[in-house]
KEBASE-674046 format. One record per atom (N, C-alpha, C, CB): atom name; z, x, y; residue number from 1; residue in one letter. Coordinates in pm, whole numbers, m for minus. Glycine has a CB too. Layout:
<r 'CA' <Z X Y> NUM 'A'>
...
// end
This chain:
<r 'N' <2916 5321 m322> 1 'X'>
<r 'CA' <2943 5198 m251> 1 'X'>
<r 'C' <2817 5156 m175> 1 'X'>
<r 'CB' <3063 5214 m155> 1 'X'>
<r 'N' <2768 5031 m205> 2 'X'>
<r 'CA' <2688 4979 m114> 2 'X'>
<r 'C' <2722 4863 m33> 2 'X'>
<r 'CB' <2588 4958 m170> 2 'X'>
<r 'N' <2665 4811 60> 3 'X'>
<r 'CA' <2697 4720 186> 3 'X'>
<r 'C' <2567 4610 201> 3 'X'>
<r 'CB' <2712 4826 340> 3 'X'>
<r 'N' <2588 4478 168> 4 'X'>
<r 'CA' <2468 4412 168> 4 'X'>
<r 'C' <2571 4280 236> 4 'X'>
<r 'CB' <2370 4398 0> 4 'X'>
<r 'N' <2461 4217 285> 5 'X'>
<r 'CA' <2472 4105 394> 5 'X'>
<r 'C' <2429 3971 307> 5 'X'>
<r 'CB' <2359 4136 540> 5 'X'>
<r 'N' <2538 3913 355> 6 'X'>
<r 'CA' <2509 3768 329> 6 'X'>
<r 'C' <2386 3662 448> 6 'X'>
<r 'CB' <2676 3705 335> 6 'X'>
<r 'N' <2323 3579 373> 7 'X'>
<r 'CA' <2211 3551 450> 7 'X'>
<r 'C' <2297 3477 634> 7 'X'>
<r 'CB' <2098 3418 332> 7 'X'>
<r 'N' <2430 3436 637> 8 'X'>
<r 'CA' <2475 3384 731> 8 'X'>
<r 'C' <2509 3529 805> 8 'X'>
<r 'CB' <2583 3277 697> 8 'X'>
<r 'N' <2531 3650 755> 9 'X'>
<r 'CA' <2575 3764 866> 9 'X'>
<r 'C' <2373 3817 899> 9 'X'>
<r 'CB' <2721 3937 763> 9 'X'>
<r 'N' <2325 3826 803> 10 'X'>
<r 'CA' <2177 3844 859> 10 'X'>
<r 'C' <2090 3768 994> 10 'X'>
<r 'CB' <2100 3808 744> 10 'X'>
<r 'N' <2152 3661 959> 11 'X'>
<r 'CA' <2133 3537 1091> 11 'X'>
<r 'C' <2181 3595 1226> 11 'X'>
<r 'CB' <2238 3382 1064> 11 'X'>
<r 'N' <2340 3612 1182> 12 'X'>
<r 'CA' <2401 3648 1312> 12 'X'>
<r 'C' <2374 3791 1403> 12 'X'>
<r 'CB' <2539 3644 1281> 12 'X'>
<r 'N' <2321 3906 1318> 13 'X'>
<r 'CA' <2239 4005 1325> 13 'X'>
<r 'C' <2192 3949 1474> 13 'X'>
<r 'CB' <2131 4022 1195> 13 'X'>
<r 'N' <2086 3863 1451> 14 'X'>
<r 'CA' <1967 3864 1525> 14 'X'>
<r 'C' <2029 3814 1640> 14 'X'>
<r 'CB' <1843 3785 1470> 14 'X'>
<r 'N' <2074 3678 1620> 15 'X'>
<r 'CA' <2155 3623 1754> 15 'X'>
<r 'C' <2235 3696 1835> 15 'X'>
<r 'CB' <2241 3527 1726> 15 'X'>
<r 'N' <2348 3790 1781> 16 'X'>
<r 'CA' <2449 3880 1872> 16 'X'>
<r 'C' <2386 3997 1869> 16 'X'>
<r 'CB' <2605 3900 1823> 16 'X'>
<r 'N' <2251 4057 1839> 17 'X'>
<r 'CA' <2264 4185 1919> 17 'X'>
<r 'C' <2262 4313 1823> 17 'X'>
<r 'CB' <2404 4182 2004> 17 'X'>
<r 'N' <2311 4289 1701> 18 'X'>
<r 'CA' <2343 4431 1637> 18 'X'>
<r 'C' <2224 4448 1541> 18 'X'>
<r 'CB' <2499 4440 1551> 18 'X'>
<r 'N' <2238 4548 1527> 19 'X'>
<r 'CA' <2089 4595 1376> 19 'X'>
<r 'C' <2205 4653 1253> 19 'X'>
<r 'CB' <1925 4799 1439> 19 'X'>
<r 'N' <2125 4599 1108> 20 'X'>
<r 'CA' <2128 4649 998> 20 'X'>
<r 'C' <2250 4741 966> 20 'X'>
<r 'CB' <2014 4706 987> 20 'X'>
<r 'N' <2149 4884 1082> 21 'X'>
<r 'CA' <2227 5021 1061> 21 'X'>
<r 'C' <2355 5037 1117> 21 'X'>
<r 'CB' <2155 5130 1115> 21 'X'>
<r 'N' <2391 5014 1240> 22 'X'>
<r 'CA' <2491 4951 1274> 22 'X'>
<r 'C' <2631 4901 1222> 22 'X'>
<r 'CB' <2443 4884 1300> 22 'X'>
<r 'N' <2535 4758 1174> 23 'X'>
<r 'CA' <2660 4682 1061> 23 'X'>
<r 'C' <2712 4770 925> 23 'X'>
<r 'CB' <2584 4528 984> 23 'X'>
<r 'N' <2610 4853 900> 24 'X'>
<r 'CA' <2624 4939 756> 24 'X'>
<r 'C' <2743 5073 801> 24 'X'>
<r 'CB' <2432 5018 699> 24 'X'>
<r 'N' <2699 5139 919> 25 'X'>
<r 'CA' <2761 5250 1002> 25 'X'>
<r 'C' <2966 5171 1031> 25 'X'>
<r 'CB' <2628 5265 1195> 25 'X'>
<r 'N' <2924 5053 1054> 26 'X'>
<r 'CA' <3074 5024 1084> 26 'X'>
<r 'C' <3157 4989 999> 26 'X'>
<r 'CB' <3094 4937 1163> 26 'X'>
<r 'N' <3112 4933 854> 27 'X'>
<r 'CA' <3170 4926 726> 27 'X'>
<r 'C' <3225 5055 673> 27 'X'>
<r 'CB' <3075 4875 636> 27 'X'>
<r 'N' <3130 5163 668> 28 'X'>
<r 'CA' <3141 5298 635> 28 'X'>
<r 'C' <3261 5338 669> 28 'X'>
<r 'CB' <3048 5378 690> 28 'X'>
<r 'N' <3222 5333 847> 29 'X'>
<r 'CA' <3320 5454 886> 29 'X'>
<r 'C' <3370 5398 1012> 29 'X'>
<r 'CB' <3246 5615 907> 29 'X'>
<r 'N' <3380 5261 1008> 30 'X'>
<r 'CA' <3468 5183 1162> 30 'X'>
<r 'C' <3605 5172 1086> 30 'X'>
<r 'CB' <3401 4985 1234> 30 'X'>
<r 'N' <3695 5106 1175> 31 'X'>
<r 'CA' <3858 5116 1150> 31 'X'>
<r 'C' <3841 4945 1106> 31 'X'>
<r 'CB' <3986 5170 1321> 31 'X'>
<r 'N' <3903 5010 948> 32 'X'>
<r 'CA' <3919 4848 898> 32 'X'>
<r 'C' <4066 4768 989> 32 'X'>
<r 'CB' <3959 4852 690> 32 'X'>
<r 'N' <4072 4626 909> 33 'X'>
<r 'CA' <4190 4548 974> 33 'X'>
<r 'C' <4199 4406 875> 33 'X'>
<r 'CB' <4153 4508 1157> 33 'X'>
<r 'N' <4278 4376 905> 34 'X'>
<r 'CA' <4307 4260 733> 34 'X'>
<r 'C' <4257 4115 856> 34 'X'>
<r 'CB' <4580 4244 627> 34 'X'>
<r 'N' <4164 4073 747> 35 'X'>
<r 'CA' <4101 3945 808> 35 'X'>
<r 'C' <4188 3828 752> 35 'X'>
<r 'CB' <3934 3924 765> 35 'X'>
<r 'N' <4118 3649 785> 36 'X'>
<r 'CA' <4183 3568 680> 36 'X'>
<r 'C' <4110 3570 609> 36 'X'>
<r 'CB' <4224 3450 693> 36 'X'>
<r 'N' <4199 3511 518> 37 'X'>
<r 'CA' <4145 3493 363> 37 'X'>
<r 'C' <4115 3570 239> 37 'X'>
<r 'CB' <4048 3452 368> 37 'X'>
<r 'N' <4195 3689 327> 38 'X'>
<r 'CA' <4214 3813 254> 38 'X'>
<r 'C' <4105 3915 227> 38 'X'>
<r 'CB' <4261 3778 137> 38 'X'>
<r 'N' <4016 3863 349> 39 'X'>
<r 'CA' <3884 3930 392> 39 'X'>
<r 'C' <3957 4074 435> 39 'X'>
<r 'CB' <3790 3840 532> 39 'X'>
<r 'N' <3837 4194 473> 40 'X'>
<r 'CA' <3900 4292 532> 40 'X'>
<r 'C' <3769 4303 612> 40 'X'>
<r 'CB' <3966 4416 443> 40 'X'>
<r 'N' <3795 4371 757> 41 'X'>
<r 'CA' <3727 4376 873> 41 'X'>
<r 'C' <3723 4518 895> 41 'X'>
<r 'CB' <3787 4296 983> 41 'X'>
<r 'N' <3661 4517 938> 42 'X'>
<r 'CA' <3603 4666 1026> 42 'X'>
<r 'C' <3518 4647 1169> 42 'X'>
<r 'CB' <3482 4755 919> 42 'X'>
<r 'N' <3570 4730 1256> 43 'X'>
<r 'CA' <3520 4706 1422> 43 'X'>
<r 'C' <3494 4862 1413> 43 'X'>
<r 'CB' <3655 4636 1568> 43 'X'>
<r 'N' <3422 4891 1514> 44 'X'>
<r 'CA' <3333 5010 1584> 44 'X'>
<r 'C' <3272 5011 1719> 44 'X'>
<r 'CB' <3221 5032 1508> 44 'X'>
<r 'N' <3275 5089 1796> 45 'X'>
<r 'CA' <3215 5074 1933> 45 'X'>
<r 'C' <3095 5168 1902> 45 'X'>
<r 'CB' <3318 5121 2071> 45 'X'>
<r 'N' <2983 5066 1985> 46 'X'>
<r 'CA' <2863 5224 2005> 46 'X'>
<r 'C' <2812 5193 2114> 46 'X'>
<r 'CB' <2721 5261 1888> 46 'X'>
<r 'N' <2772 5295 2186> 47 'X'>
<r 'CA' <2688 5295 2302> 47 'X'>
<r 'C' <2597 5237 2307> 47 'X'>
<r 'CB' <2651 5385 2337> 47 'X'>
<r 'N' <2545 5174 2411> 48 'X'>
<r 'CA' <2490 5078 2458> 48 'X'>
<r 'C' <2370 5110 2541> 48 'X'>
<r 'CB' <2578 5013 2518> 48 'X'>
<r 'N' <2432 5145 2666> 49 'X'>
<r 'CA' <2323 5137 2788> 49 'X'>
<r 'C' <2207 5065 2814> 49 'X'>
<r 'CB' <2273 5237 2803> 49 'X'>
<r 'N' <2240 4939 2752> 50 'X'>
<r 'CA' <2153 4873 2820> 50 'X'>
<r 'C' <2149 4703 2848> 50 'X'>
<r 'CB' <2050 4916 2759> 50 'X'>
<r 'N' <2030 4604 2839> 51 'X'>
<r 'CA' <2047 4517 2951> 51 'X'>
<r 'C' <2104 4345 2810> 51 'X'>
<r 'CB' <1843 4509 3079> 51 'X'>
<r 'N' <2171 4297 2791> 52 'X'>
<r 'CA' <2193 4201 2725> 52 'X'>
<r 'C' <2209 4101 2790> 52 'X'>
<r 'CB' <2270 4214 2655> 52 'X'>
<r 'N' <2121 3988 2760> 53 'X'>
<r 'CA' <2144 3881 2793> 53 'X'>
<r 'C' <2142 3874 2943> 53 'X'>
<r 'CB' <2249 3845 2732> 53 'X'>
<r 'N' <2055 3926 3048> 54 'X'>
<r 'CA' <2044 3951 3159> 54 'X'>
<r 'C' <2159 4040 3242> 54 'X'>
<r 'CB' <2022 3838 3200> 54 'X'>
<r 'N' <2276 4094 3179> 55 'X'>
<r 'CA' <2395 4147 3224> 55 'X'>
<r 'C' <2344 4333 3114> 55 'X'>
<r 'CB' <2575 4014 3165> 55 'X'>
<r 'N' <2405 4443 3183> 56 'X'>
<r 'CA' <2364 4544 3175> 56 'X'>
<r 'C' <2522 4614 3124> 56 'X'>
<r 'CB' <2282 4583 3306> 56 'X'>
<r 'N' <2530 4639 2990> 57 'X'>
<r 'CA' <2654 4709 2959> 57 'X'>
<r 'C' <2616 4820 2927> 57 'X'>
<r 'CB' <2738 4659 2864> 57 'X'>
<r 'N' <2726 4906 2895> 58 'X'>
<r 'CA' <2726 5012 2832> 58 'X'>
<r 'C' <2783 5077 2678> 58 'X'>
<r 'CB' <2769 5058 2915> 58 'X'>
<r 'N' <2874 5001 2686> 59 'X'>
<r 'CA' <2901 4976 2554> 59 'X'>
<r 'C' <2919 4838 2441> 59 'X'>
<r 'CB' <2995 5032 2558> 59 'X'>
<r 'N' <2899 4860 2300> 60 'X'>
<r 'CA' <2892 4701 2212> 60 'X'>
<r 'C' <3018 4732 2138> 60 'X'>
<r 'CB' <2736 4661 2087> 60 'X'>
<r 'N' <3096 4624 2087> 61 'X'>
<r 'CA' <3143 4663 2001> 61 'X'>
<r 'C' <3140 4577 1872> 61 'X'>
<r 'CB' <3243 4693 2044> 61 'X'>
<r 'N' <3083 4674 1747> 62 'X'>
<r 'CA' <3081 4575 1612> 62 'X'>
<r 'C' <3190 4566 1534> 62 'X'>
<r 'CB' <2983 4610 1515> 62 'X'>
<r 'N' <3169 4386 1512> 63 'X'>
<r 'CA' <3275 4375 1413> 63 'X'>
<r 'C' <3226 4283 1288> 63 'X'>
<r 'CB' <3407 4315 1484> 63 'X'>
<r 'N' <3288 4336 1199> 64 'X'>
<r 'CA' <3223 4287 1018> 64 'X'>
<r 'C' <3286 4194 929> 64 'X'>
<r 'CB' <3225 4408 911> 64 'X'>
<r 'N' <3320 4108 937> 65 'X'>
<r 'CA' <3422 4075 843> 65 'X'>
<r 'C' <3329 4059 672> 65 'X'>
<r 'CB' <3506 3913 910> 65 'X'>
<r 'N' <3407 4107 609> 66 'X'>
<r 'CA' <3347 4187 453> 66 'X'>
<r 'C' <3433 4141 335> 66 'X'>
<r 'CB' <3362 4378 451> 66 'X'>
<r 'N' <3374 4090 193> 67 'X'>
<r 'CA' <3477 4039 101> 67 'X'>
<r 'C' <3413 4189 1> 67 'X'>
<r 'CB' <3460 3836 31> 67 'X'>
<r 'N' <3523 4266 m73> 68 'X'>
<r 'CA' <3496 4371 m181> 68 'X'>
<r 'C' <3424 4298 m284> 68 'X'>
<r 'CB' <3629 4440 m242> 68 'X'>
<r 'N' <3314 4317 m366> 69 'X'>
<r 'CA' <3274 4267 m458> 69 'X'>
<r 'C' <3258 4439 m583> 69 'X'>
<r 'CB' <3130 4166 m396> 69 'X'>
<r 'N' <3335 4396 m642> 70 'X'>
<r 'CA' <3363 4566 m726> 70 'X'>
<r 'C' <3361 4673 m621> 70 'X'>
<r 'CB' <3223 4621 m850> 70 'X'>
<r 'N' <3266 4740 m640> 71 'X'>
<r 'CA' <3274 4865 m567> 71 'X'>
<r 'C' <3191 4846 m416> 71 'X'>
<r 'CB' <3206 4990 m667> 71 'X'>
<r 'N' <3115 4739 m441> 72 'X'>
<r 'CA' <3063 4729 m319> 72 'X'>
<r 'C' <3096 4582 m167> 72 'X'>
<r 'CB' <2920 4733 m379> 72 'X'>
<r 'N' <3053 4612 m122> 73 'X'>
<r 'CA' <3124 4537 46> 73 'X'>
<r 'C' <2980 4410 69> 73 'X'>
<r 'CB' <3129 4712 243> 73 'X'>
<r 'N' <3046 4320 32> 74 'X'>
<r 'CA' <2927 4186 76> 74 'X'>
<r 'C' <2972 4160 260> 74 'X'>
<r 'CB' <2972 3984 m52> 74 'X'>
<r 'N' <2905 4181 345> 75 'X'>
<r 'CA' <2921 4108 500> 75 'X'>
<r 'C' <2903 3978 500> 75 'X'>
<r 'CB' <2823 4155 609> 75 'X'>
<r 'N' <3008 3968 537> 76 'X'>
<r 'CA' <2993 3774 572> 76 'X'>
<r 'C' <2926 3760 696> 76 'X'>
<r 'CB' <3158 3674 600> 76 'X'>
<r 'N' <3018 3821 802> 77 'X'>
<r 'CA' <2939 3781 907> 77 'X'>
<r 'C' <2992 3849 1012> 77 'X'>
<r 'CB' <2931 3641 929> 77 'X'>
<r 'N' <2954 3888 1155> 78 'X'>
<r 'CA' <2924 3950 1208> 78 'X'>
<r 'C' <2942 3953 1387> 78 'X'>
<r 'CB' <2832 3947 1148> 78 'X'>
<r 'N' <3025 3987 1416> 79 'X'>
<r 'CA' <3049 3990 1584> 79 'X'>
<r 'C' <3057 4087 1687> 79 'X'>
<r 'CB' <3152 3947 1611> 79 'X'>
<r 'N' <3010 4054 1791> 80 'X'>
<r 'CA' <2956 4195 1867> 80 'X'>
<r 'C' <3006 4140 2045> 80 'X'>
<r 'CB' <2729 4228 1838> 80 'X'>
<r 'N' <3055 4218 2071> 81 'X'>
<r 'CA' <3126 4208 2186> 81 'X'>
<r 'C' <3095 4332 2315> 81 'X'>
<r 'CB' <3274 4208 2133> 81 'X'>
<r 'N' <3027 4273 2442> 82 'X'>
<r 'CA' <2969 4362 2473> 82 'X'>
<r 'C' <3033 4374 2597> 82 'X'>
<r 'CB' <2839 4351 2460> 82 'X'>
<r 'N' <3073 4540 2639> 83 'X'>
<r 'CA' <3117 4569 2758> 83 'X'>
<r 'C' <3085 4681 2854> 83 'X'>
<r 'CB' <3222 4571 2740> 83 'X'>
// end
């Protein structure tokens, strides 16, 4: 199984905060959840410690929403929620 990003979740990458490994780590092995459109999602928390957006959390949490393409997981796109 591989995990590749659509150029709109690569975008969002940069804007919210998360890296690559991350998004790949939470597809793997985060807790999926049924998206719309018959998407399937996966969220993950990872440690943080540090300063975003001038506010200082400790923990992020990623979330993926992903369409199956055969064996492998295309990312649509990408949300990160920080606490």
């Amino acid at each position: 199984m591989s995990v590749r990003l659509h150029p709109h979740a690569q975008a969002r990458l940069i804007e919210r905060g998360a890296t690559e490994a991350e998004v790949i780590a939470t597809v793997e092995s985060g807790t999926p959840f049924a998206a719309q459109f018959g998407r399937t999602g996966f969220r993950r928390n990872f440690s943080f410690n540090a300063e975003w957006r001038g506010t200082v959390y400790t923990m992020k949490k990623v979330e993926v929403i992903a369409v199956k393409e055969n064996e492998d997981w295309l990312v649509i796109t990408v949300i990160v929620k920080y606490f």
